[in-house]
C-alpha positions in Angstrom: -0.7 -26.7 9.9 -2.2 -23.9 7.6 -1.6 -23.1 4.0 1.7 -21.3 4.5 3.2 -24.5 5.5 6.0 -22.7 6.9 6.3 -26.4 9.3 7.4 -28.0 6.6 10.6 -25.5 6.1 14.3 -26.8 7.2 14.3 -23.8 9.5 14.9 -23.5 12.8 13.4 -21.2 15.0 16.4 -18.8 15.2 16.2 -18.8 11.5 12.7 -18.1 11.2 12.8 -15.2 13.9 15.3 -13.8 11.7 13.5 -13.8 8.5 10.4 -12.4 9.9 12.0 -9.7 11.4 14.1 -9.0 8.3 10.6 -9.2 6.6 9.0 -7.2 8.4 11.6 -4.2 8.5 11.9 -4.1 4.8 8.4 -3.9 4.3 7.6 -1.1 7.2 10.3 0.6 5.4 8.6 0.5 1.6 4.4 0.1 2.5 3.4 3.8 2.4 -0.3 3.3 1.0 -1.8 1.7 3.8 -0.3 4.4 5.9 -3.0 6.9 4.9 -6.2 4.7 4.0 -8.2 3.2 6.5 -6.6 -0.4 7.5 -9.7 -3.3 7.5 -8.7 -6.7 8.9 -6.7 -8.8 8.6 -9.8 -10.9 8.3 -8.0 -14.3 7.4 -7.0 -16.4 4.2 -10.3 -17.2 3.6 -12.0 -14.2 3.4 -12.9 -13.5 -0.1 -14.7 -10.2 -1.3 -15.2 -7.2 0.0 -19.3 -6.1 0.7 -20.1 -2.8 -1.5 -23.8 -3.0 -0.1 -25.1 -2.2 -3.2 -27.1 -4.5 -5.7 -27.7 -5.3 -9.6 -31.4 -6.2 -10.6 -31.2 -9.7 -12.5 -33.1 -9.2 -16.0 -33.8 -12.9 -16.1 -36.6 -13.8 -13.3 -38.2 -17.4 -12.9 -41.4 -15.4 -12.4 -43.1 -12.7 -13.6 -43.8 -11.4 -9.6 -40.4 -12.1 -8.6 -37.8 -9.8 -8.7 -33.9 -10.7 -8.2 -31.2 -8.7 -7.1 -26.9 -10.0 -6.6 -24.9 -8.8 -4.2 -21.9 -6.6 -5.3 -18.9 -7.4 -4.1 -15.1 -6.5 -4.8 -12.7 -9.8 -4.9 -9.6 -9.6 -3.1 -6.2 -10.0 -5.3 -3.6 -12.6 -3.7 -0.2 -11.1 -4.3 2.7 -13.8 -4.2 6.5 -13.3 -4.8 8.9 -16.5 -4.6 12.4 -15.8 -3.1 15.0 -18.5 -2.7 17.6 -18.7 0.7 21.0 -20.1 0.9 20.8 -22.7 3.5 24.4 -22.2 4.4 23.4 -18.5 5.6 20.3 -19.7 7.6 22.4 -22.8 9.1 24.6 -19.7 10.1 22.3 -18.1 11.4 21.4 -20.9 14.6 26.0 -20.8 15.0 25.1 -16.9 15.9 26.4 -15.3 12.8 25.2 -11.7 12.0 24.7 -10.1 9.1 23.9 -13.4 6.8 22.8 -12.6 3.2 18.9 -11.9 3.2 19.0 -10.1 0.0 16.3 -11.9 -1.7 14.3 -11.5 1.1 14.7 -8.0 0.9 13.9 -7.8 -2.8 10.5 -9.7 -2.5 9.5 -7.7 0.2 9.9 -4.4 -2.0 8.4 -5.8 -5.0 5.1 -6.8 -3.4 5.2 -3.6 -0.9 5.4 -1.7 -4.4 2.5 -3.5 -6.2 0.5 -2.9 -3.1 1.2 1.1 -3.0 0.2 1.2 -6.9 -2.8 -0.4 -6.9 -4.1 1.6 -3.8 -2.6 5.1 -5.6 -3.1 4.3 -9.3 -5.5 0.9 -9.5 -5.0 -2.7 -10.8 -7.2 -3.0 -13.2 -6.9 -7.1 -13.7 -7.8 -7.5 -10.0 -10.9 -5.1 -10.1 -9.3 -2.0 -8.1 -9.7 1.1 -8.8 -6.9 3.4 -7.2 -7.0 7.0 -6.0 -5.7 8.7 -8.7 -8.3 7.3 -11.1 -11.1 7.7 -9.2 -11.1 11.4 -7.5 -13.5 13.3 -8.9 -10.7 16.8 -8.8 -8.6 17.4 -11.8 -4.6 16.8 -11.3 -3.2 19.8 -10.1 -0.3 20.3 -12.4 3.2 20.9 -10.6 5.2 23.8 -12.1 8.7 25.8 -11.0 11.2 24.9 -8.0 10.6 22.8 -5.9 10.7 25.8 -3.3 7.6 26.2 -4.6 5.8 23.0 -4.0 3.8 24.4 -0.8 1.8 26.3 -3.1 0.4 23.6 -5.2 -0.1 21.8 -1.6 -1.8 24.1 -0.2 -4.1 24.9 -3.4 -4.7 20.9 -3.4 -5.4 21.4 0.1 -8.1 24.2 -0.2 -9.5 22.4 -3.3 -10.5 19.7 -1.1 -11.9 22.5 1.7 -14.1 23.7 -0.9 -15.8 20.9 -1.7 -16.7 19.8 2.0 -13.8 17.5 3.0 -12.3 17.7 5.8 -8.8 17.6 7.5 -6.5 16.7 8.8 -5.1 15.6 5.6 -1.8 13.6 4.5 0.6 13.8 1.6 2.4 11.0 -0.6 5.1 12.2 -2.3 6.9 9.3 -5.3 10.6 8.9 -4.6 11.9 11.7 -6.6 10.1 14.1 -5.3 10.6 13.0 -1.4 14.2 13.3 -2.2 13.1 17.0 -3.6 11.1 17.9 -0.7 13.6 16.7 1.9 16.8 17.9 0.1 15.4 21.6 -0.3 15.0 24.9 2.0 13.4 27.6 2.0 14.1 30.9 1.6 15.3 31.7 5.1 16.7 27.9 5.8 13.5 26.5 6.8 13.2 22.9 5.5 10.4 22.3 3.2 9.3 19.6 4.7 8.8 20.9 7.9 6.8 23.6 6.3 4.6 21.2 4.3 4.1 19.4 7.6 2.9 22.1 10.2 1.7 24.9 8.3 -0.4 23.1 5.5 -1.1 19.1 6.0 -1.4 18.9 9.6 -1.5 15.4 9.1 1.3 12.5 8.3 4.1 12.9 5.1 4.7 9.7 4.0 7.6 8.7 1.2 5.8 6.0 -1.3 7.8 4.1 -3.9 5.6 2.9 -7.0 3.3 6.1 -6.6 3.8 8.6 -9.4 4.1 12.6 -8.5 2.5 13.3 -5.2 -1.5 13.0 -3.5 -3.1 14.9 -1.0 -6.0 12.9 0.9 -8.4 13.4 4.0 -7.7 11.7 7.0 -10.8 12.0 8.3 -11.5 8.6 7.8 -14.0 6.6 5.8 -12.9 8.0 2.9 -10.5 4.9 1.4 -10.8 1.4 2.5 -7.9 -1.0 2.3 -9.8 -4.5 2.8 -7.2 -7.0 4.0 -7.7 -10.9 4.0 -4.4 -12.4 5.1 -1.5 -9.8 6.0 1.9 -10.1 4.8 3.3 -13.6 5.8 5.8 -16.2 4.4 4.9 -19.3 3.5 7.2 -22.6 2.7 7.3 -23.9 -1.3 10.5 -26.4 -1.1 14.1 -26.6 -1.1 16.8 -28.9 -2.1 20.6 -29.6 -0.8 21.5 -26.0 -1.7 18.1 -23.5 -0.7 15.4 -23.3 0.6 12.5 -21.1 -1.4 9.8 -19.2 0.5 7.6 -16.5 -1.0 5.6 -13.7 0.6 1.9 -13.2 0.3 -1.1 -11.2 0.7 -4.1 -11.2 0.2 -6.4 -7.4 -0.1 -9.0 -5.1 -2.3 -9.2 -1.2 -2.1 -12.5 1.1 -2.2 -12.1 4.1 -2.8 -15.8 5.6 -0.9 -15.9 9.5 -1.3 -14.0 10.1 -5.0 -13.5 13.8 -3.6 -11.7 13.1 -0.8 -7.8 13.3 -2.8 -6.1 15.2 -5.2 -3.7 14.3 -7.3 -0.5 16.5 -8.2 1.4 15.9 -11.3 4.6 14.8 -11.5 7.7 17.9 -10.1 
């Protein structure tokens, strides 16, 4: 038995097959941000920091010949959302019924699949990370006219981060407004702006990311952004009565963001 204590649950295994795998839809369908940074781990619930193999002297030596240095390290954030279940819909579920109610489920998994893609995008500053956004070293490029004319600003993103050494392929986050934007428009012609954004300037994935604000351009070169990750996306048990049964969803991560000019930002459409 680990710390999810998902033994302890009044859940068969029909029932739990069907919540992961309702899980684990929602979420593939809302994480974005570890889409386009580099993935390390999972490395287990009891991994703790994140090594940024760098030092700080200590001011305050036992003696006069000795010097002291810490360790740096990031800590990882645990992320936790609670979600309750109807135990007449998972009781359903081992009858063969389809289509039971797993809305809670589903609203977990996009609240901690949107805190994720902010604090990799725009930082969580309580739990020590500092996301892309904040941390490139380019000003935001500021998005002006039709949406027609988003390529432009994509591609002057995209030849800002040429400049300065970085390169390619390169992928683009877009927040939910603009997606819709992006995919809803053509070009003059009838050639879908997306497809355009895809082939002829990024070269490299397009990903739709709730929680992100406006739109980023980043190398995918790798090395550039690390996503540190302790335990992965799991459910654990917490109790239940006559009525439900309550699970919650849990992670545990950091983010490093290694080469600050390896992104752009564009401001919001």
């Amino acid at each position: 038995m680990n710390h999810l204590l998902r033994e302890l649950a009044p859940l068969s295994d029909a029932a739990w097959k069907e919540v992961d795998e309702e899980a684990k839809a929602r979420l593939g369908t809302y994480l974005a941000a570890r889409r386009l940074v580099d993935f390390s781990g999972p490395q287990g619930w009891d991994h703790s920091a994140h090594n940024l193999g760098r030092t700080s002297a200590v001011a305050d030596s036992p003696h006069a010949d000795l010097r002291v240095r810490t360790r740096r390290v990031l800590p990882l954030v645990e992320l936790r959302v609670p979600f309750s279940l109807a135990r007449a819909e998972l009781d359903d579920i081992e009858r063969g019924a389809g289509g039971v109610d797993l809305g809670p489920l589903d609203e977990a998994a996009k609240v901690i699949a949107l805190a994720e893609n902010v604090a990799v995008f725009h930082g969580f500053a309580a739990g020590g990370i500092e996301g892309i956004t904040q941390a490139t070293s380019h000003g935001a490029i500021k998005v002006t006219g039709a949406l027609d004319s988003y390529p432009t600003h994509v591609a002057r993103a995209v030849q800002v981060l040429k400049e300065d050494g970085i390169g390619g392929p390169f992928g683009l986050a877009l927040s939910s407004d603009v997606w819709t934007g992006v995919v809803e428009t053509t070009e003059h012609g009838g050639y879908p702006l997306l497809e355009h954004l895809r082939r002829a300037i990024i070269g490299g994935p397009i990903v739709w990311a709730p929680g992100l604000e406006g739109a980023v351009v980043l190398s995918q070169r790798g090395g550039d952004f690390v996503f540190d990750c302790g335990q992965d996306l799991s459910i654990g048990y917490l109790g239940h009565d006559v009525d439900s049964v309550t699970l919650y969803l849990e992670e545990s991560f950091t983010f490093k963001v290694v080469d600050e000019d390896a992104a752009v930002a564009l401001g919001p459409a």
